[in-house]
DOSE-629563 format. One record per residue (C-alpha): x negated, y negated, z; residue in three letters; residue number from 1. Coordinates in steps of 0.05 Angstrom, whole numbers, plus 5000, padded with zeros to 4 digits. Layout:
N
+------+-------+------+------+--------+
| east | north |   up | fise | rodren |
+------+-------+------+------+--------+
|    X |     Y |    Z |  Ala |    NUM |
...
+------+-------+------+------+--------+
//
This chain:
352
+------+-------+------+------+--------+
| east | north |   up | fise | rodren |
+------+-------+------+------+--------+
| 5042 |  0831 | 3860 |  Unk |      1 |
| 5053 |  0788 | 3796 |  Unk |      2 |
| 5089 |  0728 | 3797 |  Unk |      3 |
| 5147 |  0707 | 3751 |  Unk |      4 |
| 5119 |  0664 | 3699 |  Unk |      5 |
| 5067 |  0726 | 3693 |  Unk |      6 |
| 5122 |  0788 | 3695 |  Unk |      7 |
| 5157 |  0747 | 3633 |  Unk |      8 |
| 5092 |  0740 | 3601 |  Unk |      9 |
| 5071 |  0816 | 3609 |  Unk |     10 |
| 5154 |  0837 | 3590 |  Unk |     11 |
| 5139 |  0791 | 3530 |  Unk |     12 |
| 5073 |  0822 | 3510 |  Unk |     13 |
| 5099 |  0895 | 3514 |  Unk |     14 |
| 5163 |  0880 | 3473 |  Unk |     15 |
| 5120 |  0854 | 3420 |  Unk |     16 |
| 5086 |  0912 | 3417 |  Unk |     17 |
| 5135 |  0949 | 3413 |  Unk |     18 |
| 5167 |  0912 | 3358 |  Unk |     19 |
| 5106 |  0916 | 3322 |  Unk |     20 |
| 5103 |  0989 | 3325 |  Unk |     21 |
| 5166 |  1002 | 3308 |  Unk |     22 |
| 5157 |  0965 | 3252 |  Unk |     23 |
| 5089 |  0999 | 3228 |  Unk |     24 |
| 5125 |  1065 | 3247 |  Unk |     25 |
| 5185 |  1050 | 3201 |  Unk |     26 |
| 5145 |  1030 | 3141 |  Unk |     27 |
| 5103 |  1088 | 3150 |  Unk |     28 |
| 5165 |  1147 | 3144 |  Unk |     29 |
| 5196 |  1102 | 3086 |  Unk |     30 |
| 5126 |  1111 | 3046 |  Unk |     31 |
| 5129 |  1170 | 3066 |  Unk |     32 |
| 5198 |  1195 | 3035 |  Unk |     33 |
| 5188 |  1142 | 2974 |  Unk |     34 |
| 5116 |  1185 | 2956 |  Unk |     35 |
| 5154 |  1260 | 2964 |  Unk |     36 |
| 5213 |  1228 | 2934 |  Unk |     37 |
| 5171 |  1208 | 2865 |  Unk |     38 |
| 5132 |  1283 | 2863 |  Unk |     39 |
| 5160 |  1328 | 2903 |  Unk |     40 |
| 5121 |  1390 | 2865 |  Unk |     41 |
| 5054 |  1357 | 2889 |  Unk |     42 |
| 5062 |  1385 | 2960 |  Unk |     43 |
| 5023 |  1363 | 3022 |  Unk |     44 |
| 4970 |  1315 | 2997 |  Unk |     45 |
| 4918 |  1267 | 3047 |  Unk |     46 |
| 4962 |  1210 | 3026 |  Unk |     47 |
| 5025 |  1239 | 3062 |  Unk |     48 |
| 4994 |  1274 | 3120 |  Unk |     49 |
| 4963 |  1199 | 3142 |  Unk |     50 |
| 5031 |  1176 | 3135 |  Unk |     51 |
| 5059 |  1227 | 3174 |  Unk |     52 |
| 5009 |  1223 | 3225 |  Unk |     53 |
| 5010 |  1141 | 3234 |  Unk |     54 |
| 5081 |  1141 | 3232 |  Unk |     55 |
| 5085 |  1197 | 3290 |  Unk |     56 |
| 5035 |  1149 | 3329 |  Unk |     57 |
| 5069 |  1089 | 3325 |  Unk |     58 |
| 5126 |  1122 | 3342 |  Unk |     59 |
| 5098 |  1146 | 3403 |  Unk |     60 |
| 5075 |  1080 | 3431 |  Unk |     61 |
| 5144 |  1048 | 3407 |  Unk |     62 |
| 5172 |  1098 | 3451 |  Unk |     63 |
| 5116 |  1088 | 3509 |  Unk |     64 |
| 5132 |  1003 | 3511 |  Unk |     65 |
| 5207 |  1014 | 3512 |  Unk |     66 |
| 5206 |  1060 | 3571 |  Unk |     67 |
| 5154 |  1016 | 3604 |  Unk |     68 |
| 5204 |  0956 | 3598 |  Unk |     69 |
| 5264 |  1007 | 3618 |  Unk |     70 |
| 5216 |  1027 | 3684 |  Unk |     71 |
| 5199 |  0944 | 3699 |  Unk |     72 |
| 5282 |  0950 | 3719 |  Unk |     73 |
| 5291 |  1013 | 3740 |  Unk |     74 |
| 5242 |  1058 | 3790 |  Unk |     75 |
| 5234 |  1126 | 3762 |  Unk |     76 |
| 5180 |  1159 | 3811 |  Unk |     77 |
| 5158 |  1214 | 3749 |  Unk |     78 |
| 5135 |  1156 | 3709 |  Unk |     79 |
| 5083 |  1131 | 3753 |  Unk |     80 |
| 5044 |  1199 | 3749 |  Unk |     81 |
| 5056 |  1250 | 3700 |  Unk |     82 |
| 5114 |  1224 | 3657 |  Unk |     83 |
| 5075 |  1155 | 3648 |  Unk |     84 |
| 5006 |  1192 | 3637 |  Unk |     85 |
| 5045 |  1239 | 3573 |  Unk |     86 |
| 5078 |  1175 | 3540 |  Unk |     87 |
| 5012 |  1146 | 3553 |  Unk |     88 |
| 4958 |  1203 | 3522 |  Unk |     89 |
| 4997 |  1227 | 3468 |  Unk |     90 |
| 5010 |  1169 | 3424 |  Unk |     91 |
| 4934 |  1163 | 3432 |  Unk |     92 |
| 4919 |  1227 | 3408 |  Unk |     93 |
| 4960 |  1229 | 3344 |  Unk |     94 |
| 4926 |  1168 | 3329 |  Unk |     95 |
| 4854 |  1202 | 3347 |  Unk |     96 |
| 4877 |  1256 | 3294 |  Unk |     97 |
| 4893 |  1212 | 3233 |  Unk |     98 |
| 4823 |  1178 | 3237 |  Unk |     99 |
| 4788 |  1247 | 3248 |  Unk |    100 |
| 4821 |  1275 | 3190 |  Unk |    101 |
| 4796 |  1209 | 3150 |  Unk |    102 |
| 4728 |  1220 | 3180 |  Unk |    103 |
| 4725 |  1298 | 3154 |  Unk |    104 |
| 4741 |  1278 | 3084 |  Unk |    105 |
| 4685 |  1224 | 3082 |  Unk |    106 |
| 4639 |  1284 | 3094 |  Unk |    107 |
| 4660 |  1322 | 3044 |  Unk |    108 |
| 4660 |  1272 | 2995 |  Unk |    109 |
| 4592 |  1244 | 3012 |  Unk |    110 |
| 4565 |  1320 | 3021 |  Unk |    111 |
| 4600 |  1341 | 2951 |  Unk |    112 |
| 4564 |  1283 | 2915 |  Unk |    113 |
| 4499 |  1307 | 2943 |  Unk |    114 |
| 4511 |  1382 | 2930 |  Unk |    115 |
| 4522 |  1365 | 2852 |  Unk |    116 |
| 4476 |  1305 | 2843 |  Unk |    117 |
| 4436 |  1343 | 2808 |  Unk |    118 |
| 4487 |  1366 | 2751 |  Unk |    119 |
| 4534 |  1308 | 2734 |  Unk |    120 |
| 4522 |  1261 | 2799 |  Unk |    121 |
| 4573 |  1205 | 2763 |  Unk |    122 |
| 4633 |  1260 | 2742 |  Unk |    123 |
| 4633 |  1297 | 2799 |  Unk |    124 |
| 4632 |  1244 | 2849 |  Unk |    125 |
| 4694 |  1221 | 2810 |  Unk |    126 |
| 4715 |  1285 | 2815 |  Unk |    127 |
| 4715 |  1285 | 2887 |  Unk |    128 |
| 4750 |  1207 | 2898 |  Unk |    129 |
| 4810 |  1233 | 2858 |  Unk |    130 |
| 4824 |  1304 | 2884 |  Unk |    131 |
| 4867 |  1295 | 2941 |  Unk |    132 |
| 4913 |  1352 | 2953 |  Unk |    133 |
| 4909 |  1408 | 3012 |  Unk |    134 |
| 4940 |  1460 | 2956 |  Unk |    135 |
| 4913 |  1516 | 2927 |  Unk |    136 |
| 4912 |  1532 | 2852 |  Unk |    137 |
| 4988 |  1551 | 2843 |  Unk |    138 |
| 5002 |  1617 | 2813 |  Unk |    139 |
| 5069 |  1638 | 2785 |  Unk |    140 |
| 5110 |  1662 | 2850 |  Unk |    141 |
| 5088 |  1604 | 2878 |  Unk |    142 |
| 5113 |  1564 | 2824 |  Unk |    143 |
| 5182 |  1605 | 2829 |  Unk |    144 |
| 5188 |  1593 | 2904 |  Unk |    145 |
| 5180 |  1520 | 2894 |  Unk |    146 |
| 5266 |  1518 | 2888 |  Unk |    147 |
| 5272 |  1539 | 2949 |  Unk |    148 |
| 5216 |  1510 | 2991 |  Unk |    149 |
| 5202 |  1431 | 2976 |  Unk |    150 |
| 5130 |  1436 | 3008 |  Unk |    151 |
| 5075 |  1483 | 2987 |  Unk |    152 |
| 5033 |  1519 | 3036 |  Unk |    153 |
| 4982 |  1471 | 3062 |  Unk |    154 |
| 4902 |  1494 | 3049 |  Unk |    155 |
| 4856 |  1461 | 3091 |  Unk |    156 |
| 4783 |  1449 | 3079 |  Unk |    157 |
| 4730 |  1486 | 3139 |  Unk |    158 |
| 4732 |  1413 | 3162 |  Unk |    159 |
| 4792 |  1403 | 3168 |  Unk |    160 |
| 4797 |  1460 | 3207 |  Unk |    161 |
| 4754 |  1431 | 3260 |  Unk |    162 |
| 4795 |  1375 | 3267 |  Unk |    163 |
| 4865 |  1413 | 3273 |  Unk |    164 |
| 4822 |  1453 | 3326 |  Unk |    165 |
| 4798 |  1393 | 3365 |  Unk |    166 |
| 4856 |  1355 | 3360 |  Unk |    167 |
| 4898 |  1416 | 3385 |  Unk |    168 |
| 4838 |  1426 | 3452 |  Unk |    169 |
| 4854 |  1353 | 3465 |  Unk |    170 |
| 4924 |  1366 | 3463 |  Unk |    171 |
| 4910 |  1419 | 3515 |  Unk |    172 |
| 4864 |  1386 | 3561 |  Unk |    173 |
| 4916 |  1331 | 3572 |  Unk |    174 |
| 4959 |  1373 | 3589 |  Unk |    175 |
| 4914 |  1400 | 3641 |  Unk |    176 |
| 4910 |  1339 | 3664 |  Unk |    177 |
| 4990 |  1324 | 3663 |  Unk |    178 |
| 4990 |  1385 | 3707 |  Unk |    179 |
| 4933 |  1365 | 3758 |  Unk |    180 |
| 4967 |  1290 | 3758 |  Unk |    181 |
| 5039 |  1327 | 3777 |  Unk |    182 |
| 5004 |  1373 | 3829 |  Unk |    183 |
| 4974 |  1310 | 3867 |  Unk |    184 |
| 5044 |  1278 | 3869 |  Unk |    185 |
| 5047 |  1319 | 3933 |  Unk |    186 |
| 5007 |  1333 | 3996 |  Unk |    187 |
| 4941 |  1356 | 3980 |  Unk |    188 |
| 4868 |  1331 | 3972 |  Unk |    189 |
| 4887 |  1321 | 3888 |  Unk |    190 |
| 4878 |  1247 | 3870 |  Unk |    191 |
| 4925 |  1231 | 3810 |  Unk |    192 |
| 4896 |  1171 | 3795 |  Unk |    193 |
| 4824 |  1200 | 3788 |  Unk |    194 |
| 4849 |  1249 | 3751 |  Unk |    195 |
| 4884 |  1201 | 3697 |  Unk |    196 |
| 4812 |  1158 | 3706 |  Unk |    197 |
| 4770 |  1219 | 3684 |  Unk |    198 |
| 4816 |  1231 | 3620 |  Unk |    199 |
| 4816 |  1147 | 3601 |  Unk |    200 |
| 4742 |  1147 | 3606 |  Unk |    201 |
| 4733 |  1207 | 3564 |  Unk |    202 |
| 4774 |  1192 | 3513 |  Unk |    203 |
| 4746 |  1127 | 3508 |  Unk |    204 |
| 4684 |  1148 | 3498 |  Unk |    205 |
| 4709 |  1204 | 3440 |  Unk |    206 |
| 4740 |  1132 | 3404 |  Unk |    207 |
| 4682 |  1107 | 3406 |  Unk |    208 |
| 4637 |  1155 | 3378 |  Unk |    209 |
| 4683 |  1169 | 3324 |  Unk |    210 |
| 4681 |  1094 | 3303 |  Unk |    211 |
| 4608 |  1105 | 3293 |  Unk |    212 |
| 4615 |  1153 | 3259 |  Unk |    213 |
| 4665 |  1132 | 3211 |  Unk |    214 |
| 4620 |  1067 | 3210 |  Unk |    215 |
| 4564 |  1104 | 3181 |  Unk |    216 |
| 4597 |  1143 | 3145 |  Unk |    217 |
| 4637 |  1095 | 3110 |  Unk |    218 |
| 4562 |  1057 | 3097 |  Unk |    219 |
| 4542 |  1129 | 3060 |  Unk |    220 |
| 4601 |  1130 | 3024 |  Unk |    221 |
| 4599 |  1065 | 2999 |  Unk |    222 |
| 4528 |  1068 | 2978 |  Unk |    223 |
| 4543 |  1132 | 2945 |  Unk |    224 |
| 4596 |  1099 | 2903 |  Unk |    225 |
| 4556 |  1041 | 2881 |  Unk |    226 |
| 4514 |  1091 | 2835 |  Unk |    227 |
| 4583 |  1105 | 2798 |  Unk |    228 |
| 4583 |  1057 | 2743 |  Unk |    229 |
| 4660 |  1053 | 2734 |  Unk |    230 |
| 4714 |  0993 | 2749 |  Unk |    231 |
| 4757 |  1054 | 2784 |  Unk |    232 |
| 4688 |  1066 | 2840 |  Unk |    233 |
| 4673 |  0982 | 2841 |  Unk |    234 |
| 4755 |  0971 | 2867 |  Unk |    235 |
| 4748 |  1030 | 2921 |  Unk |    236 |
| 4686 |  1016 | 2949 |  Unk |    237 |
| 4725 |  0957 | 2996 |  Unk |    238 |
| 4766 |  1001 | 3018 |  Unk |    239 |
| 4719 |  1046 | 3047 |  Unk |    240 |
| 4676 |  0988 | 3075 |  Unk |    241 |
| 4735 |  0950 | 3096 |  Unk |    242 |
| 4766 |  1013 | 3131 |  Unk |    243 |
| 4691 |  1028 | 3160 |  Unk |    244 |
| 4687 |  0965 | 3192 |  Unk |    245 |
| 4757 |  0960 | 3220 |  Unk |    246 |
| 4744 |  1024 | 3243 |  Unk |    247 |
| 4687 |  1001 | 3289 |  Unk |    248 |
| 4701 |  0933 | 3314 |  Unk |    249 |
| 4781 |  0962 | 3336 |  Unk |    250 |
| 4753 |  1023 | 3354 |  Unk |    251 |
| 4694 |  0988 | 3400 |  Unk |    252 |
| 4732 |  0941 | 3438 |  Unk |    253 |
| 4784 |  0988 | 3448 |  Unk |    254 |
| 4736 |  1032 | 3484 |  Unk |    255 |
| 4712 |  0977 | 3519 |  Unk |    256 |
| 4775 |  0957 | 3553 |  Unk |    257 |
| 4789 |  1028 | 3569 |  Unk |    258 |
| 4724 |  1043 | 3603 |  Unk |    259 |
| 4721 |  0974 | 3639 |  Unk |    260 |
| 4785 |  0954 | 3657 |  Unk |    261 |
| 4852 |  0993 | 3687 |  Unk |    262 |
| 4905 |  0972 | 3630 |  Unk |    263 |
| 4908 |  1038 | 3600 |  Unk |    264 |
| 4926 |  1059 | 3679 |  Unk |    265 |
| 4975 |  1009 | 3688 |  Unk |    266 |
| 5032 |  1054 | 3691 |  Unk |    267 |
| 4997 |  1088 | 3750 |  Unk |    268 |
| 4986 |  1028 | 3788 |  Unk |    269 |
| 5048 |  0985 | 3788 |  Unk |    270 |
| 5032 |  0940 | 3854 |  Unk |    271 |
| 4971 |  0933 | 3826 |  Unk |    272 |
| 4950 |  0851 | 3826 |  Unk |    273 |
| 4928 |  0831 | 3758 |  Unk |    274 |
| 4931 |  0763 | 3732 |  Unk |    275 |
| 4988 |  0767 | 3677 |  Unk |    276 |
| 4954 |  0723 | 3633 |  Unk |    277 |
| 4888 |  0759 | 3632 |  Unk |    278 |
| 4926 |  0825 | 3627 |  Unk |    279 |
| 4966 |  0798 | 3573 |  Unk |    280 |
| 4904 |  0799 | 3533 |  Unk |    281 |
| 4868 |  0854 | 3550 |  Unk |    282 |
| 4942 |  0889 | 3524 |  Unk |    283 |
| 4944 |  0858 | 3461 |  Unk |    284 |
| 4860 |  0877 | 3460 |  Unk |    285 |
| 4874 |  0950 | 3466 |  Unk |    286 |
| 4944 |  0963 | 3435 |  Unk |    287 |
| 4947 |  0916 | 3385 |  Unk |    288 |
| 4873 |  0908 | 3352 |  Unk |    289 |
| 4850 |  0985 | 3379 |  Unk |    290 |
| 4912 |  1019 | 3352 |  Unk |    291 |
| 4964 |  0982 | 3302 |  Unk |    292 |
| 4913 |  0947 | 3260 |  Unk |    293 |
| 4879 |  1007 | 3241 |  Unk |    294 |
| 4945 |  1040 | 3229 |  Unk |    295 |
| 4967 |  0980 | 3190 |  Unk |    296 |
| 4904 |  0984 | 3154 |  Unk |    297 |
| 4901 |  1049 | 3131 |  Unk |    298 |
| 4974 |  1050 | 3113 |  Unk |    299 |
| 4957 |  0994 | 3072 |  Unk |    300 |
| 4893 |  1031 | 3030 |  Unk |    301 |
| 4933 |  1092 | 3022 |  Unk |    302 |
| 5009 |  1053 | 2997 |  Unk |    303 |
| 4997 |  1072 | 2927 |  Unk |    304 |
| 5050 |  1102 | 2902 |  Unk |    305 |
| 5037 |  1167 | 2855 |  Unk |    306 |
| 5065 |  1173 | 2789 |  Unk |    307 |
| 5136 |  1199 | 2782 |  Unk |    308 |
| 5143 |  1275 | 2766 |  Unk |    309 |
| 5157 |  1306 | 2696 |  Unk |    310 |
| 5197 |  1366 | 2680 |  Unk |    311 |
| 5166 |  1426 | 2648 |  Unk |    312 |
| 5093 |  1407 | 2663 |  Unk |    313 |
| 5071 |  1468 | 2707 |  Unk |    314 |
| 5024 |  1492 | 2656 |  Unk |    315 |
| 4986 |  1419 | 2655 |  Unk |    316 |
| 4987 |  1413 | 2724 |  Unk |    317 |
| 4957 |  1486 | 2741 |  Unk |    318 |
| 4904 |  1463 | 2699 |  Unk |    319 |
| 4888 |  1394 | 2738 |  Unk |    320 |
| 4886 |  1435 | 2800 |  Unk |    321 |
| 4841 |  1492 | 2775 |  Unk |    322 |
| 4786 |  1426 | 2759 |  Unk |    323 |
| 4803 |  1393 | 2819 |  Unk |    324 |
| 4771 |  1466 | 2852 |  Unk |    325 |
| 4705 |  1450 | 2820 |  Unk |    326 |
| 4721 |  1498 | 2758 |  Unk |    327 |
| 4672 |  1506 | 2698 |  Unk |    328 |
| 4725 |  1448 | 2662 |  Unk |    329 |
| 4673 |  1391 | 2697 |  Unk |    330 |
| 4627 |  1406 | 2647 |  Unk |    331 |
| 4673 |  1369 | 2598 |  Unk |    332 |
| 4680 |  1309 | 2630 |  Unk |    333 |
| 4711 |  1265 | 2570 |  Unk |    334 |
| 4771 |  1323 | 2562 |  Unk |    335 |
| 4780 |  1315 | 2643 |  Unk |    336 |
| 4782 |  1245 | 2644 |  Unk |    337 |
| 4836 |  1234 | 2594 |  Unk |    338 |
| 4876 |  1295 | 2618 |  Unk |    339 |
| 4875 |  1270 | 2698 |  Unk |    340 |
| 4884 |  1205 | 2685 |  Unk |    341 |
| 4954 |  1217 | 2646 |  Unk |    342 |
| 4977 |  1275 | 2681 |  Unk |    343 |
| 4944 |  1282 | 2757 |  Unk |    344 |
| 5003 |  1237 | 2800 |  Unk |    345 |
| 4954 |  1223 | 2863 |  Unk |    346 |
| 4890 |  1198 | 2817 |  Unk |    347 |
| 4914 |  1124 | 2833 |  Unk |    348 |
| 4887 |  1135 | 2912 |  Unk |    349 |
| 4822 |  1118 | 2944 |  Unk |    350 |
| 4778 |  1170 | 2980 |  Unk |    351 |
| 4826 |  1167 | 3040 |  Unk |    352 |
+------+-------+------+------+--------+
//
């Protein structure tokens, strides 16, 4: 059991985290609304689907601390299997989802740069940083349903296809698992916390491969960029190293802690004896540097704000978006750079 002094510690740890979720979680849906608010015609764009996602993720785990403090008072026999092992996994895998997605669009940008090295290696990579919409090239109903419906239909890339697949089999094999943890609840040879075990340690291990990857990917990237002799490539290239290494030092220890230790199973093992003060930090290890300071982070690279909308400019901007999908208009690359960098609204962002 855990002493007093240590149960006010561990209460004081998890409202902290909470708070500081909430509060990453808030600032992420304001962004949010403040970027649709300025160009609502732009439709769903990288910049607002990381938003979207970080914000759903810290909302999860706001939600996950305040029921753990609610369950500290109050025994509620669901949460210490299934009901715990949900609030637990799915935070986890929203936040697994926003870091894919900013994996998949490091390959494309480091594989688009090699694909047209050959043509106009310095334009097109430039290209490629500023185009960062999901949308198709609009077309005229399109343009005449935009009254109606705020949001245009959402094209994703091959890759991101992959990732909306993965993230929707992890989805599924927790809730395999949310099933088999239920089942063992009752009499039969089913061990519920194996079962939650298993999942920890293999989502661990996916964290931590995707921080190397986004680790060496971020080093391609950046390397990539340094050939682009422009003061726009020099101020991004932090970003993507500073997001790279965040990336893998979180992402690392995060994994570490989960592997090695039980405090992503806490909620499983209530009577368990921990020391609160070593507990205390292994929390703050994987909730607070493994999860909200990447969030933080990435909110931070991505808070540009785009430019505010004009009236009347559908012609212009059906011409920015027929470049953006590689059209023969590259091959001017003085007329592109002037037009996109007084009419394209989401040119200001990074390669995130």
């Amino acid at each position: 059991m855990i002493g007093l002094r240590e149960g006010w510690l561990l209460f004081g740890v998890n409202v902290g985290l909470a708070c500081v979720d909430g509060i990453i979680a808030v600032l992420a849906f304001t962004q949010l609304i403040r970027i649709h608010s300025r160009n609502s015609q732009l439709g769903w764009t990288r910049q607002k689907v990381f938003h979207l996602l970080i914000g759903s993720t810290n909302t999860g785990y706001f939600i996950y601390f305040v029921l753990t403090l609610v369950v500290a008072c109050k025994d509620w026999p669901c949460w210490s299997y299934s009901c715990g092992f949900v609030a637990m996994a799915l935070p986890r895998i929203l936040f697994f989802a926003a870091f894919l997605l900013l994996l998949s669009f490091w390959v494309d940008l480091c594989h688009q740069a090699t694909d047209e090295e050959e043509d106009d290696e310095e334009q097109s990579f430039l290209e490629a940083l500023l185009e960062k919409s999901f949308n198709r090239p609009s077309s005229t109903t399109s343009d005449s349903r935009r009254t109606c419906f705020p949001f245009r239909l959402i094209h994703v890339g091959s890759r991101q296809k992959i990732v909306i697949l993965v993230t929707v089999l992890v989805f599924l094999l927790m809730v395999t698992f949310a099933v088999l943890i239920w089942i063992g609840m009752g009499k039969n040879p089913i061990d519920s916390s194996t079962i939650a075990r298993v999942y920890v340690d293999f989502f661990a291990i996916a964290i931590l491969l995707l921080g190397g990857a986004l680790a060496c990917y971020g080093l391609l990237l950046s390397l990539k960029m340094r050939k682009v002799r422009s003061e726009r490539a020099s101020s991004e290239i932090w970003k993507v190293a500073g997001l790279a290494i965040v990336s893998l030092i979180c992402f690392t220890s995060s994994a570490f802690v989960a592997i090695f230790t039980d405090i992503p199973m806490l909620y499983h093992w209530p009577e368990l004896y921990i020391d609160g003060v070593y507990e205390s930090l292994l929390l703050i290890l994987y909730y607070f540097l493994g999860s909200s300071v990447p969030s933080a982070f990435l909110l931070w690279v991505v808070r540009e704000l785009p430019a505010m909308s004009v009236t009347n400019n559908r012609e212009e901007s059906r011409t920015i978006t027929f470049i953006s999908d590689h059209s023969p208009a590259v091959h001017h690359p003085q007329q592109w750079t002037t037009a996109t960098s007084s009419q394209n609204p989401v040119s200001r962002g990074s390669p995130v």
